[in-house]
N, C-alpha and C positions, 0 to 999 in steps of 0.2 A: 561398282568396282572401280576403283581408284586406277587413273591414269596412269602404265606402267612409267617409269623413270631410271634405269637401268637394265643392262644384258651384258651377262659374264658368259663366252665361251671357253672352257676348259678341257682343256686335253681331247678335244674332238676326233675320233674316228670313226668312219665308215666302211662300212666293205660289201661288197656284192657276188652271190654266186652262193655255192654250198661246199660241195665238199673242195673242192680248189678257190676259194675267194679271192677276190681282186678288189686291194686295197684304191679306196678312191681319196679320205681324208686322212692324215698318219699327223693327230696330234694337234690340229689349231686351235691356237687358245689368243684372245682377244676381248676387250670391254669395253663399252659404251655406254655413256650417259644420254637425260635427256639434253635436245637441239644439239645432237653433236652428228654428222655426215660421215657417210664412210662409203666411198669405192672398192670394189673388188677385183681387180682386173686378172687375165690369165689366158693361158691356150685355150680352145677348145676340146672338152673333154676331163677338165684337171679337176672339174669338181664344183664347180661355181657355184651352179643348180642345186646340187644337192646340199652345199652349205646353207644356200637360203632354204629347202625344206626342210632342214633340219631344226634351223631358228624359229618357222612359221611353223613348225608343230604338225606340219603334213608327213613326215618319217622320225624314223625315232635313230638316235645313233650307234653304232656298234657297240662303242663305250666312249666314255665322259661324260661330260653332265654341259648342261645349258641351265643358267638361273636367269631368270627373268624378275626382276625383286627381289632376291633372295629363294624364288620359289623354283624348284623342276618341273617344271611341265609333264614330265613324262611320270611323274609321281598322280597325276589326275586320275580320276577315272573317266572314261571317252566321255559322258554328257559333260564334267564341268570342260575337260578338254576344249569340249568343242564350243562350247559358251567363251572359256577364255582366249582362242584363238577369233573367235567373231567379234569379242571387243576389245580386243588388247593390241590386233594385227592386221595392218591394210597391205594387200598383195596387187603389183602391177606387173602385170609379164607384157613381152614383147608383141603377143596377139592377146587385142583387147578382151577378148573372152564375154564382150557381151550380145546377151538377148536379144536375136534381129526381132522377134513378136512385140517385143515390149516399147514403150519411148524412151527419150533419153531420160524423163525425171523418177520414170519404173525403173529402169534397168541403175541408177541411184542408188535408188529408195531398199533396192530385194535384199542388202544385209541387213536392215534393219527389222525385217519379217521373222528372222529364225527363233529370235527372242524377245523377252518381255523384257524392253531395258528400263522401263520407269520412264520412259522420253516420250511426249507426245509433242515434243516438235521436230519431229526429224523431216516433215515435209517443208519445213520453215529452214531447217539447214541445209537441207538438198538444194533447194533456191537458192541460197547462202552461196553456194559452196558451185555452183551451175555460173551462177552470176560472175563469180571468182576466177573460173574459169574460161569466160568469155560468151557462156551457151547460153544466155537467161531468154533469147529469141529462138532459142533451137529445144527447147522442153516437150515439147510433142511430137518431135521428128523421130522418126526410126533411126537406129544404125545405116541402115542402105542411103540415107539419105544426106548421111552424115561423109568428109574427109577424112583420111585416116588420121591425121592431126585430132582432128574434133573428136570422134571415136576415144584415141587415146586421152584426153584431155575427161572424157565422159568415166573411166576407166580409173583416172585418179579422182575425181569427186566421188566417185564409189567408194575408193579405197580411203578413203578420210570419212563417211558420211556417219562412223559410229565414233569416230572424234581415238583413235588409234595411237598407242605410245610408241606403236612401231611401226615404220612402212618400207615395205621388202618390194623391189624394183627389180625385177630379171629381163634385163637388156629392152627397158621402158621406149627405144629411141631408136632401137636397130631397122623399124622396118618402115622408117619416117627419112624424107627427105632432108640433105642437111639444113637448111631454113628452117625448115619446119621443125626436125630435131631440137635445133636450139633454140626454139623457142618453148615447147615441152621444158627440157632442160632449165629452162628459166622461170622457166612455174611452177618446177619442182623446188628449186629454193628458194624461191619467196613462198610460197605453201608451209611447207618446211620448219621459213623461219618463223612462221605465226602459228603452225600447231604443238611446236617446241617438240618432234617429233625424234626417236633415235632413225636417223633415215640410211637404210644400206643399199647402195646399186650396186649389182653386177651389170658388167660393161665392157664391149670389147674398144669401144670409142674413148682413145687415150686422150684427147681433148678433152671430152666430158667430164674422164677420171680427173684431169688435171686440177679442177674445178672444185674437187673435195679438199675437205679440213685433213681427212683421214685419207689415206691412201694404201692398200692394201693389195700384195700380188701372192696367188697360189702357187706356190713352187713345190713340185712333187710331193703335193698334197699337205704341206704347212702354208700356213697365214705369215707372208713376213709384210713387216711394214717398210714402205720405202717414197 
């Protein structure tokens, strides 16, 4: 499957609830190439989250459409779905989300399990990508064993290890000390600039945002750029 290389959001709405709904997105619309960066920043509550599952294919939107290539995603049916979200989209959230059972180069390696990608070196880019991120002594160690720095650091070499046209960051920094933060931060764009990836953080850290090419804030549920 060919390396995604743009994402056109249009006329994006959400809503939650039934018979009273409670409008969360009213309309953002925005496009992105590959290696081009993009912040999200906003109050808590305005939507942030849910613009990124909307992108990552984890909800589906009220109405408007999302292309990824040209293609909807939401026109899939759930197995290619789910195929095209495991290689097309690396997700980092705030808590690492990973495997305390597993080691660091398992807890990697487990998106590359769900499917047959034709790759049999994914344990050659896990190393790759371990090494990249500072861990290539720390491959056998558990999460417990691990800094939450290092954890998170493990959590993006995941989220790159099927080589990803997009990678979705939801407050990747928020639960890291500021040293530590920006150092994360700085591995996110050099990573970045070498997987020539479309990369979007949400972010409440205005320093961070500052730092993108792209700059985006949610204002009562539209995407303004500023």
């Amino acid at each position: 499957m060919p390396k995604t290389s743009s994402l056109k959001v249009q006329d994006l709405y959400k809503e939650y609830g039934g018979a009273n709904p409670v409008p969360v997105l009213k309309g953002v619309d925005f496009e992105m190439r590959s290696g081009q960066a993009a912040a999200i920043t906003g109050p808590s509550g305005c939507g942030k989250s849910t613009l990124l599952h909307l992108i990552g294919t984890l909800d589906s939107p009220t109405s408007g459409k999302i292309e990824i290539d040209g293609r909807d995603p939401g026109s899939f049916s759930e197995p290619d779905l789910a195929r095209f979200r495991n290689q097309q989209i690396g997700f980092v959230f705030q808590d690492h989300h990973l495997l305390p059972q597993f080691t660091v180069l398992e807890n990697v390696l487990i998106p590359t399990f769900a499917f047959k990608n034709g790759k049999d070196d994914a344990g050659t880019r896990a190393a790759v990508l371990l090494e990249r991120v500072g861990l290539s002594e720390r491959i056998n160690h558990k999460p417990a064993e691990l800094s939450g720095g290092e954890r998170q650091r493990v959590a993006i070499a995941r989220a790159l290890i099927n080589q990803p046209g997009i990678l979705l960051c939801d407050e990747p920094t928020g639960n890291l000390d500021g040293q530590t933060a920006a150092s994360v931060a700085d591995l996110f764009f050099e990573l970045h600039k070498e997987e020539q990836t479309i990369l979007i953080v949400v972010t409440h850290n205005l320093d961070l945002a500052k730092r993108f090419e792209l700059k985006f804030q949610l204002q009562e549920g539209r995407c303004v750029k500023v």
